[in-house]
C-alpha positions as CSV (number, residue, x, y, z in Angstrom):
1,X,-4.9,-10.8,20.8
2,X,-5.1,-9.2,17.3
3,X,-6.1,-11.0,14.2
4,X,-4.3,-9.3,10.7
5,X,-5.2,-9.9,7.2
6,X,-1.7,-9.3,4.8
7,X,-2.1,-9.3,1.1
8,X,-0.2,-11.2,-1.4
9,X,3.4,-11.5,-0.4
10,X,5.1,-13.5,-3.2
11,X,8.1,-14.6,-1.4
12,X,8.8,-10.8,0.0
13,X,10.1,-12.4,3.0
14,X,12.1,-9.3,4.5
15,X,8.8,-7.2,3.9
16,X,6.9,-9.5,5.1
17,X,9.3,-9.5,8.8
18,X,8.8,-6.0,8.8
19,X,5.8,-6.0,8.6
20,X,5.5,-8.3,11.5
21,X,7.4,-6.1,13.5
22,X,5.7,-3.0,12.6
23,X,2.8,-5.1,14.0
24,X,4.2,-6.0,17.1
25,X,2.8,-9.3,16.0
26,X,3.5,-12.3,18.8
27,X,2.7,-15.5,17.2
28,X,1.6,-17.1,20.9
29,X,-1.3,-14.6,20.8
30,X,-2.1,-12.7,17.9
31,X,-3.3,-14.9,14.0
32,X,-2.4,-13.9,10.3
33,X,-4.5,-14.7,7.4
34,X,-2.7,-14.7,4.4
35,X,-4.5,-13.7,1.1
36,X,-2.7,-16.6,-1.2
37,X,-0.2,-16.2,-3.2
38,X,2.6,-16.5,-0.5
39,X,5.4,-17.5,-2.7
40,X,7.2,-16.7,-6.2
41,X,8.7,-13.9,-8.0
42,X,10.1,-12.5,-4.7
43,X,13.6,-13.8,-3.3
44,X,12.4,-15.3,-0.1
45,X,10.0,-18.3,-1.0
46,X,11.3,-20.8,0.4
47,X,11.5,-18.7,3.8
48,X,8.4,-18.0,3.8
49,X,6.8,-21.1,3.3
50,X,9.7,-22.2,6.4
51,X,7.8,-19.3,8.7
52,X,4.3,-20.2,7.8
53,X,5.0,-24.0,8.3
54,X,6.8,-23.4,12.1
55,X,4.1,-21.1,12.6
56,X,0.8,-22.9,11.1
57,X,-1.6,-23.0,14.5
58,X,-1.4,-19.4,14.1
59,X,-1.7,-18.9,10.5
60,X,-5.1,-19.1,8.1
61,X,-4.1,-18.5,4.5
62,X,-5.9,-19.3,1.0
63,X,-4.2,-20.7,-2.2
64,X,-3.7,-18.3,-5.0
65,X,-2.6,-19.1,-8.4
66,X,1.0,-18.7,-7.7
67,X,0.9,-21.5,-5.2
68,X,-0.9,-23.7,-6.9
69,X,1.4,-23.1,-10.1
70,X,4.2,-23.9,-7.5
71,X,2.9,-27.3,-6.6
72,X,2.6,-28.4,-10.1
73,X,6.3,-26.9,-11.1
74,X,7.4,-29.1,-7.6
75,X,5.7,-32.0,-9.2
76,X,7.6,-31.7,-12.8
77,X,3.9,-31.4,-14.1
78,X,4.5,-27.6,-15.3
79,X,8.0,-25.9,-16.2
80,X,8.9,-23.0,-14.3
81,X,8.2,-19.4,-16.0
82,X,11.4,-17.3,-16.6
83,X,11.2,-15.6,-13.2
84,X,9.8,-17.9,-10.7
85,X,11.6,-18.2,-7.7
86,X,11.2,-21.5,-6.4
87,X,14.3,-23.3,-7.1
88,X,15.6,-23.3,-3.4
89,X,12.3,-24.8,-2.1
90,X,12.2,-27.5,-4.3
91,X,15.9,-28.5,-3.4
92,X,15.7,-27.7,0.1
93,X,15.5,-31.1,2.2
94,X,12.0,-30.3,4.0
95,X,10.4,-29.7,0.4
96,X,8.1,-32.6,0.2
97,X,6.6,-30.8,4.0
98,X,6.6,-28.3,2.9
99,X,4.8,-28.4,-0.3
100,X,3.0,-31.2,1.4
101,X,1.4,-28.4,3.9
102,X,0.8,-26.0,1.2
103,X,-1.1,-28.3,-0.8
104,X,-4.0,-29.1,2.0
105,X,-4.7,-24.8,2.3
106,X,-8.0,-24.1,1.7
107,X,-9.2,-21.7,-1.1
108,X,-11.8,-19.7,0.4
109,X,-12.2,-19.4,4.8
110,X,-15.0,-17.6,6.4
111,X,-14.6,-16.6,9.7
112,X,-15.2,-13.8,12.4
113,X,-17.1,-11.9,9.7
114,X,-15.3,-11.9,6.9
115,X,-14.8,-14.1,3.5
116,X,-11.1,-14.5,2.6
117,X,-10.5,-15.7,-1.1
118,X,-7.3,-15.2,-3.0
119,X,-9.1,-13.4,-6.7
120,X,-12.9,-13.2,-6.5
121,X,-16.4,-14.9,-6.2
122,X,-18.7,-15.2,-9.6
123,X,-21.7,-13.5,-8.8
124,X,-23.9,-16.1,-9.2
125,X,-22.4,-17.6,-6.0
126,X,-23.8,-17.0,-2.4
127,X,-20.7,-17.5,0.2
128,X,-22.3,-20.7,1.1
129,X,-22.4,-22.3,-2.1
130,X,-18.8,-20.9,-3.1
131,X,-17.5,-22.5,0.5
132,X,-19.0,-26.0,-0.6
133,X,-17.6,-25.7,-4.5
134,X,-14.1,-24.5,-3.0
135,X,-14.6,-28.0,-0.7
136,X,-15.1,-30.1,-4.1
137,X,-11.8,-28.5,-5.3
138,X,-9.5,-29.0,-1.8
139,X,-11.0,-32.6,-1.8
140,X,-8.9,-33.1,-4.9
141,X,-6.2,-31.5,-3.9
142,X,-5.9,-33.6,-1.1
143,X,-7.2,-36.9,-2.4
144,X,-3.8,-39.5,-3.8
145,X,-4.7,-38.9,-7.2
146,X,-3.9,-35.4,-6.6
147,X,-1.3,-35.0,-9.6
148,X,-4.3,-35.5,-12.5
149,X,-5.7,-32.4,-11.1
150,X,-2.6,-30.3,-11.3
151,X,-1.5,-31.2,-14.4
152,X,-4.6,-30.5,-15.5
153,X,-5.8,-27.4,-14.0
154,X,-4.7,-25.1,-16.5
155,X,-6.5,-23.2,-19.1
156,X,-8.9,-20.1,-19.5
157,X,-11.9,-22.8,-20.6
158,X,-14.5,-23.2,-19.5
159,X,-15.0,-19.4,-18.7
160,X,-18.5,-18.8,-17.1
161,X,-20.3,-20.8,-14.7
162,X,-23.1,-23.9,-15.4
163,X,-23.9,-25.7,-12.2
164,X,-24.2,-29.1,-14.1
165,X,-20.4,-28.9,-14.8
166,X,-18.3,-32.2,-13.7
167,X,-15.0,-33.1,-13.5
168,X,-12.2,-31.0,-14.6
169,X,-14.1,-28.3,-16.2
170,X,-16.0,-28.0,-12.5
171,X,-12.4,-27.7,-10.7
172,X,-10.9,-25.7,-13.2
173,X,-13.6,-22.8,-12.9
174,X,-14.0,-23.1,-9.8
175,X,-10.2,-22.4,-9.4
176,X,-9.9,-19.8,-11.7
177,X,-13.0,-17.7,-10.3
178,X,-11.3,-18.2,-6.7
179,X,-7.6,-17.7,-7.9
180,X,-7.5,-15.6,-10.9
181,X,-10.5,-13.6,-12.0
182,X,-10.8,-10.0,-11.6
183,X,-13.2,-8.7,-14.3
184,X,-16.3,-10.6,-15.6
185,X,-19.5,-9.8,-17.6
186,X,-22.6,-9.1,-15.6
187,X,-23.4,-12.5,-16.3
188,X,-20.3,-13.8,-14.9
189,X,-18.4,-14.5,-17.7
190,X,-14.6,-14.6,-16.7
191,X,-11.7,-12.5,-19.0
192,X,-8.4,-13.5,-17.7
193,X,-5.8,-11.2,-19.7
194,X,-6.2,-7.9,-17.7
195,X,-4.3,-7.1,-15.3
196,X,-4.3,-3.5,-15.7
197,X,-6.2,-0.2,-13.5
198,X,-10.1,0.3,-13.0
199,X,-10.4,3.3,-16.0
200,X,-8.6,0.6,-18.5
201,X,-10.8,-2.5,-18.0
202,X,-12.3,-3.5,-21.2
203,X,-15.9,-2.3,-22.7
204,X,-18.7,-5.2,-21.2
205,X,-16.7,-6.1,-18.3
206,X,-16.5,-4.8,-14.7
207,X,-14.5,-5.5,-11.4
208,X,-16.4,-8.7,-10.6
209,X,-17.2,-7.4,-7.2
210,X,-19.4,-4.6,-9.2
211,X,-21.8,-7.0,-10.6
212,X,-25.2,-5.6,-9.6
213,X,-26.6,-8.9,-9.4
214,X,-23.2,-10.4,-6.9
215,X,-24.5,-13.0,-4.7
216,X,-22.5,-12.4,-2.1
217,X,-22.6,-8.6,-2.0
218,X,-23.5,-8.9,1.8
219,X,-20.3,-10.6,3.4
220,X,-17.3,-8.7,3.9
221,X,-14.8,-10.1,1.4
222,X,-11.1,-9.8,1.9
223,X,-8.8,-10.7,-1.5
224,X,-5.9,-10.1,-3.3
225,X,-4.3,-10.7,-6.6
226,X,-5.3,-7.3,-8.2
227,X,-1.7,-5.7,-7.7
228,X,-2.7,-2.6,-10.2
229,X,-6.3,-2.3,-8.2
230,X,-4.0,-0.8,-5.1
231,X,-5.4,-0.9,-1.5
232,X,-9.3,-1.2,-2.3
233,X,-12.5,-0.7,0.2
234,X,-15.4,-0.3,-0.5
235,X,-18.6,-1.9,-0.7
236,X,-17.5,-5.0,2.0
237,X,-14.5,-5.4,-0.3
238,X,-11.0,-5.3,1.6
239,X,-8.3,-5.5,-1.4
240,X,-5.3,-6.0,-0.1
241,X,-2.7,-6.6,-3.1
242,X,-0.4,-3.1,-2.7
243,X,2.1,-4.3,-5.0
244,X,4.7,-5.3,-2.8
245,X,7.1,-7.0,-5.5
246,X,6.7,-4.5,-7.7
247,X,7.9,-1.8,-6.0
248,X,4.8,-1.0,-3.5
249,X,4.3,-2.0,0.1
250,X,3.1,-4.8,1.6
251,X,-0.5,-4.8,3.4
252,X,-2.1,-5.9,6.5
253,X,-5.1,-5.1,8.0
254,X,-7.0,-5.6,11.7
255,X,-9.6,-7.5,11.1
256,X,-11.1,-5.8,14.4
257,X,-10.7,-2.7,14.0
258,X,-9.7,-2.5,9.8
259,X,-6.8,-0.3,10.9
260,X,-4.6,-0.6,7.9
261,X,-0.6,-1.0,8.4
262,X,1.5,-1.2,5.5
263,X,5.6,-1.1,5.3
264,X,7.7,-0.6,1.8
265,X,9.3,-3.3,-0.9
266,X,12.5,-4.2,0.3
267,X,14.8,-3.9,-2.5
268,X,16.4,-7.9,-1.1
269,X,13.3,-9.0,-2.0
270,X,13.8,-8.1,-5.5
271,X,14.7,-10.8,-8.5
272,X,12.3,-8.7,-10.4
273,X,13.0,-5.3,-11.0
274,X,10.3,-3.3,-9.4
275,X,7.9,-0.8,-12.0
């Protein structure tokens, strides 16, 4: 029995069987946790969200930004960018399941040693304290009004962390630290317009696990979203982003043993040309 930890797949659904395969992985003994970000940009969302939904007692995965923007775009609360790929999904007759099973994923898990979160953790944030904020978040997510807080989840405001926040300006941090941040201030404060490699991050920001003053600098985080950041440890930080859409490979580690396995883009899984 083998647990693996892929990074962000984004619909690379013939990747993503390879990379099963490479595995070996049997799905009556073995578990996946899946970074976030399963769906989008690649061909295959709507297979993968069909895999991960026959196969959810052996699945963990966190929501990233792309799925969350895909349950809004589902719910007509947000058009669809130029190359999503989610038309098929929304038109395909188990949709509302689907969707249904994607929207009550958790954004944070910690288990067997690790913390898995799709971006990042602010630094003022011990693991506990991000598990019960991430729990404040899913409750919405979950609860009937559900639809106020994804058509109102987006924005780059408020950017740094008060713990007297309420309402939408709490969720909406508290998503955007655990679905889209990768750089930050020392103090925490969130840029979210880079996207680009370590040497080019702009002057009074840092890779948000650098903070000297991180909170949770003791756990052994696992995340994703970084594609330019490449296959990252160091520090208790597993990045597993490789850039699989664009061109890379897609990423898994053993989270006994940290063995890394990684197979190449398939060019089926393309709708974006790869860099």
């Amino acid at each position: 029995m083998a647990t693996y930890a892929i990074g962000d797949i984004q619909g690379c659904y013939h990747a993503f069987m390879a990379l099963l395969s490479r595995l070996q992985f049997n799905p009556e003994q073995d578990n996946l946790w899946l970074v976030g970000d399963l769906i989008n940009r690649g061909s295959g969302s709507l297979e993968m969200l069909r895999w991960c939904y026959q196969h959810q007692q052996s699945i963990k995965m966190v929501l990233g930004n792309h799925d969350l923007h895909a349950l809004a775009v589902v719910h007509n609360l947000k058009s669809a960018h130029k190359y999503d790929t989610l038309q098929a999904s929304i038109d395909a007759p188990d949709s509302h399941a689907l969707y249904t099973w994607l929207r009550y994923q958790p954004l944070i898990i910690a288990e067997k040693g690790y913390v898995m979160v799709h971006a990042g953790l602010l630094p003022q944030w011990t693991v506990d304290e991000a598990l019960s904020y991430a729990q404040e978040v899913e409750a919405v997510l979950q609860a009937d009004n559900y639809l106020d807080f994804l058509a109102n989840m987006y924005g780059n405001e408020p950017n740094h962390w008060h713990a007297d926040l309420v309402g939408i300006d709490r969720y909406k941090i508290i998503t955007n630290a655990m679905t889209r941040m990768r750089i930050c201030t020392a103090q925490g404060k969130m840029e979210f317009q880079f996207k680009g490699e370590l040497r080019d991050i702009p002057k009074g920001y840092m890779p948000w696990f650098d903070v000297p003053t991180r909170q949770s600098q003791a756990s052994h985080i696992i995340c994703g979203h970084w594609s330019a950041l490449g296959l990252y440890e160091r520090d208790n930080i597993h990045a597993l982003d490789t850039g699989c859409l664009w061109g890379g490979q897609l990423t898994a580690m053993n989270l006994d043993t940290r063995a890394i396995t990684q197979v190449n883009h398939d060019v089926r899984d393309a709708v974006i040309k790869p860099i």
